[in-house]
N, C-alpha and C positions, 0 to 999 in steps of 0.2 A: 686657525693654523693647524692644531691637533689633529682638526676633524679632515682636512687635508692630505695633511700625513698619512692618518689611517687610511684613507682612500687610494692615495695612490700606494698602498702594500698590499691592499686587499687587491684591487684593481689585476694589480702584475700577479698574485700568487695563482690568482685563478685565471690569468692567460695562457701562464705554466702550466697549469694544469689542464686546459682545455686541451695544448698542443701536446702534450704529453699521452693522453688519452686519445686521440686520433692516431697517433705512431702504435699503441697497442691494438687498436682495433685494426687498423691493417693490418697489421702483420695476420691477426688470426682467421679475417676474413677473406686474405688473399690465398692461407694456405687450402681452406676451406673452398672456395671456389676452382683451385685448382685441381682437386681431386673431385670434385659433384658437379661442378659445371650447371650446377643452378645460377638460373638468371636471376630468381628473387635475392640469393647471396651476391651477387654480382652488383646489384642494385644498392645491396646493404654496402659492398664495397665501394662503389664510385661516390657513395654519401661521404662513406668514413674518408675517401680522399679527399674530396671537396670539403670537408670539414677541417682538415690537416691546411690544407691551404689558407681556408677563409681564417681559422683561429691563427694560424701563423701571422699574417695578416694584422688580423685583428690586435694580437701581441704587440707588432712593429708600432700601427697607431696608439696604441695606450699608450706606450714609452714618450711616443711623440706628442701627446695629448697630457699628460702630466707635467713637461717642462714649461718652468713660470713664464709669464710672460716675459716680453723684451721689447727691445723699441721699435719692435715693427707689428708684434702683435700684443699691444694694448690689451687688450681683453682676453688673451691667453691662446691655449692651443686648445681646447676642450672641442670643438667642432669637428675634431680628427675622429673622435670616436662613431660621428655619425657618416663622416666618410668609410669608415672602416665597414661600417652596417651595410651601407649603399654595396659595398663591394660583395660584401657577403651574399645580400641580394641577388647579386647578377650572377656568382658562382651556383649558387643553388638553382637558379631559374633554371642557367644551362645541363646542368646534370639532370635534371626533373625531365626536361625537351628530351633527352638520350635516353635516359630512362624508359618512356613511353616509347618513343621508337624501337628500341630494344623488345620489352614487353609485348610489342604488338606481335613485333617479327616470332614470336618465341610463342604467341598464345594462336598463332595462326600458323605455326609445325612447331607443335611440340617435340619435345625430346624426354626420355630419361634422365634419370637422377640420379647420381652414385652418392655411396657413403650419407646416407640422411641423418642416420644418426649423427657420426661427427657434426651437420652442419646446424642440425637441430639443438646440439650441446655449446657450440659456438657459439650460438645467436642467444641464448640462454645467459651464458656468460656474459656477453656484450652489454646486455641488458642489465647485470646487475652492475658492472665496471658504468656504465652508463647513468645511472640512477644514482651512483655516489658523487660523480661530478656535479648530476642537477644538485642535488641537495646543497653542496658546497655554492655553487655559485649562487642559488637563492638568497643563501645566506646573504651573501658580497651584494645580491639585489637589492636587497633590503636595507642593508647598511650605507649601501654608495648611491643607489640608484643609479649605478653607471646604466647607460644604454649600449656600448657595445657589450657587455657582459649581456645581458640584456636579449639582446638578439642573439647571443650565441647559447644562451640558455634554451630560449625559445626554438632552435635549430637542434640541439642536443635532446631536450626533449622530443621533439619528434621523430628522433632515432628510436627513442624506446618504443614509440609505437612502430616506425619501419620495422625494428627488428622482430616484434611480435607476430606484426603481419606476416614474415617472410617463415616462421615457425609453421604461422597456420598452413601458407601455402606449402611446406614440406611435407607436412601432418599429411594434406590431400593430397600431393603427389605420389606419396608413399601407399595412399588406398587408393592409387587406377586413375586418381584425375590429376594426369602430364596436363593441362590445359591451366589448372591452377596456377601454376609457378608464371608463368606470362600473363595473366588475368592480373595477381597481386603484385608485378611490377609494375604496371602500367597505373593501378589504382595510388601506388605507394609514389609513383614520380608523381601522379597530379595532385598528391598532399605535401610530399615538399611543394610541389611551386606556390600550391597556397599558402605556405608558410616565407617565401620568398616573394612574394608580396606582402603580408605582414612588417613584414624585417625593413622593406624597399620604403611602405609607405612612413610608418615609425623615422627612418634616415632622414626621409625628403622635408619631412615636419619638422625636425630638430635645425635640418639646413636652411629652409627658409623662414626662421622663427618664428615658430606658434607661440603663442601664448600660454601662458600654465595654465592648470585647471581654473572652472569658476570658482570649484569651494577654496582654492589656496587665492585667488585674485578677490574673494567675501573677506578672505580672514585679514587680507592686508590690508582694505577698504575697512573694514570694524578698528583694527588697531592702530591705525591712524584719526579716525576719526572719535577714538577716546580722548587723545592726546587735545586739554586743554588749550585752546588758544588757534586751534586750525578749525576756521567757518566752513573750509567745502574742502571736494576735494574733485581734479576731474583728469581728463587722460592719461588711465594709466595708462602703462604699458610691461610687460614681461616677457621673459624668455626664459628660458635653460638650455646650460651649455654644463656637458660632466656636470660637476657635483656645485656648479654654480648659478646662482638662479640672478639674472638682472631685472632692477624693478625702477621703473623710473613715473613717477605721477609729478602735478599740478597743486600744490595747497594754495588758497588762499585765506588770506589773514585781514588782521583789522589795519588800516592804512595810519592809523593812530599812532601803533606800537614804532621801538627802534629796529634799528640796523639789527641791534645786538639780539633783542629781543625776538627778533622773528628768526633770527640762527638757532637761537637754543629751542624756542618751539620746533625747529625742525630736526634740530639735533636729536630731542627727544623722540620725533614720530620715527626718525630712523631706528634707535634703538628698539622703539615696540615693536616694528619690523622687522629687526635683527635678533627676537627674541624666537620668532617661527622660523626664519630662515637664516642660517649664524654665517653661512658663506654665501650670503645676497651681495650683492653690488649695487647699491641704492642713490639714485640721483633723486632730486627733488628740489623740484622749481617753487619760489615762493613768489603772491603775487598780491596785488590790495584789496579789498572786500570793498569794488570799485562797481558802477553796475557797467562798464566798460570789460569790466573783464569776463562778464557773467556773456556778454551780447554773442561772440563768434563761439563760445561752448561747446565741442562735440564730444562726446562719448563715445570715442572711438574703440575704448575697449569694450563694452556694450554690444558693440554691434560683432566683435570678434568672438570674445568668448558669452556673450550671452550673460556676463555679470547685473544681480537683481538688486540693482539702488533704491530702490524700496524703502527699504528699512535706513538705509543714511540719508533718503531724501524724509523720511517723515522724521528725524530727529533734527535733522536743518532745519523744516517748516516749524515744527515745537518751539526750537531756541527764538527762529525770527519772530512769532507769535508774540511767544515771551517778554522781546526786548520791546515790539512795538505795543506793548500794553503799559510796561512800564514808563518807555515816553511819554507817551499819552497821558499818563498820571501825574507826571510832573510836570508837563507843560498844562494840563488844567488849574484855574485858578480858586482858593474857597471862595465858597459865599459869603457877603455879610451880609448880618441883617441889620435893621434900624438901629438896632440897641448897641450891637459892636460898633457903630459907625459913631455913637452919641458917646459912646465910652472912650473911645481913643479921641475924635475930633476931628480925622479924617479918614478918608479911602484908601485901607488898605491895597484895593486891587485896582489902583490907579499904578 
């Protein structure tokens, strides 16, 4: 619950601050473009709008993505963040398309450039007000793992390099090549859109639930299969949603044990689970060490993310080894010889 808490404060301080820094950057790149009538500044401006919008945006869904669930959504609002992404996506896509149409028109009649210096001290600045944001929301990356932070990180940072670019193309406009400033628009719109595909594919993965990594779906498979008393283990399945990870797998147990007895062996593999992952949501189905249950078996997560049972299937095959040597051992019977038979009177291994 702590770690929740702290999520959703971190979450919203850095939506505040995204939108906060997009209303700064207009303002200084509108006055700028208004007096030099560069198209590479102009470029930098319809980013920093489209950045105002998508963080505003993006804001709205965090608010709406952090309220607990309720009886209609069970599993929470965490999915708002990767709609929020999705949006983000399509805003950026459409400014990149302008962008280039812009840049084209601009590098096929060029024009002069007033005031470079102002705009070159602008874009300077932007860069640096730029560069304290990423930092900040790394931070919140790191700690939350939100994804709509995430994608606007990913969008912010490549303002630091739009703005760079749009310096250099001053730099060469100001020594004789007008053709630069519409050359570095057109190159700077077809890097946002690739980064508005990045942002687009990331949403669409979160919306139609990928699976977590292999190495986190290895670690959940090792920590369950420590947990004495669970024979196999098979279809998992996972997801994330915000700072919540869902894990749902198969144990099966020995058909021997109790009711009781196979609750608390699961009770415990959830806890080893909830010790990598504290805000998991963990279902887990328990089943009999039956060879009916072993027959329809798929490995469904296998074939999604590519997880390497290897290593839990050769510690399976070890244990079963084990138990069938030891049956074996006691279902065989000793020898006697003459002398033992003549000593007691009769056959013992009658």
């Amino acid at each position: 619950m702590a770690l929740e808490q702290n999520y959703k404060k971190l979450v919203l301080m850095a939506g505040f601050a995204s939108v906060g820094t997009a209303l700064t950057l207009i303002v200084m790149k509108l006055i700028v473009w208004v007096f030099s009538g560069s198209s590479s500044v102009l470029a930098s401006l319809m980013d920093s709008t489209i950045d105002l919008g998508a963080s505003f945006i993006n804001l709205l869904a965090l608010r709406f993505a952090i309220a607990p669930p309720d009886k209609e959504h069970r599993f929470g609002h965490y999915k708002a963040e990767a709609l929020a992404s999705l949006c983000q996506a399509a805003f950026i896509g459409g400014s990149a398309f302008f962008l280039v149409i812009h840049g084209s028109e601009r590098l096929l009649t060029p024009h002069p450039i007033a005031h470079v210096d102002a705009a070159i001290f602008v874009s300077a600045l932007a860069i640096v007000i730029t560069l304290l944001l990423v930092a900040f929301q790394t931070v919140v990356c790191r700690l939350t793992q939100s994804q709509a932070i995430g994608a606007d990180r990913y969008h912010y940072l490549s303002d630091v390099l739009l703005n760079a670019g749009v310096i250099v193309s001053l730099i060469c406009t100001r020594l004789g090549y007008l053709w630069a400033d519409g050359l570095f628009a057109v190159l700077l719109g077809l890097y946002i859109f690739k980064g508005s595909v990045h942002i687009g594919r990331t949403a669409v993965s979160t919306l139609l639930d990928r699976s977590m990594t292999s190495q986190e779906n290895m670690q959940v498979l090792e920590a369950i299969a420590a947990v004495k008393g669970v024979d196999s283990i098979h279809d998992l399945r996972t997801r994330r949603a915000g700072p919540c990870c869902f894990i749902q797998c198969h144990l099966v147990m020995s058909p021997d044990i109790s009711l009781h007895q196979a609750h608390h062996i699961a009770t415990e593999a959830e806890e080893a689970v909830r010790k990598l992952f504290p805000e998991a949501d963990i279902t887990m189905h328990m089943e009999p060490d039956e060879s009916d249950t072993y027959r329809d078996m798929q490995f469904v997560d296998r074939t999604v993310c590519a997880v390497d049972y290897t290593p839990l299937k050769q510690r399976q095959e070890k244990v079963a080894d084990s138990s069938a040597a030891k049956v074996k051992d006691e279902d065989k019977a000793p020898e006697q010889t003459p002398a033992d038979r003549e000593a007691t009177g009769k056959d013992v291994s009658a």
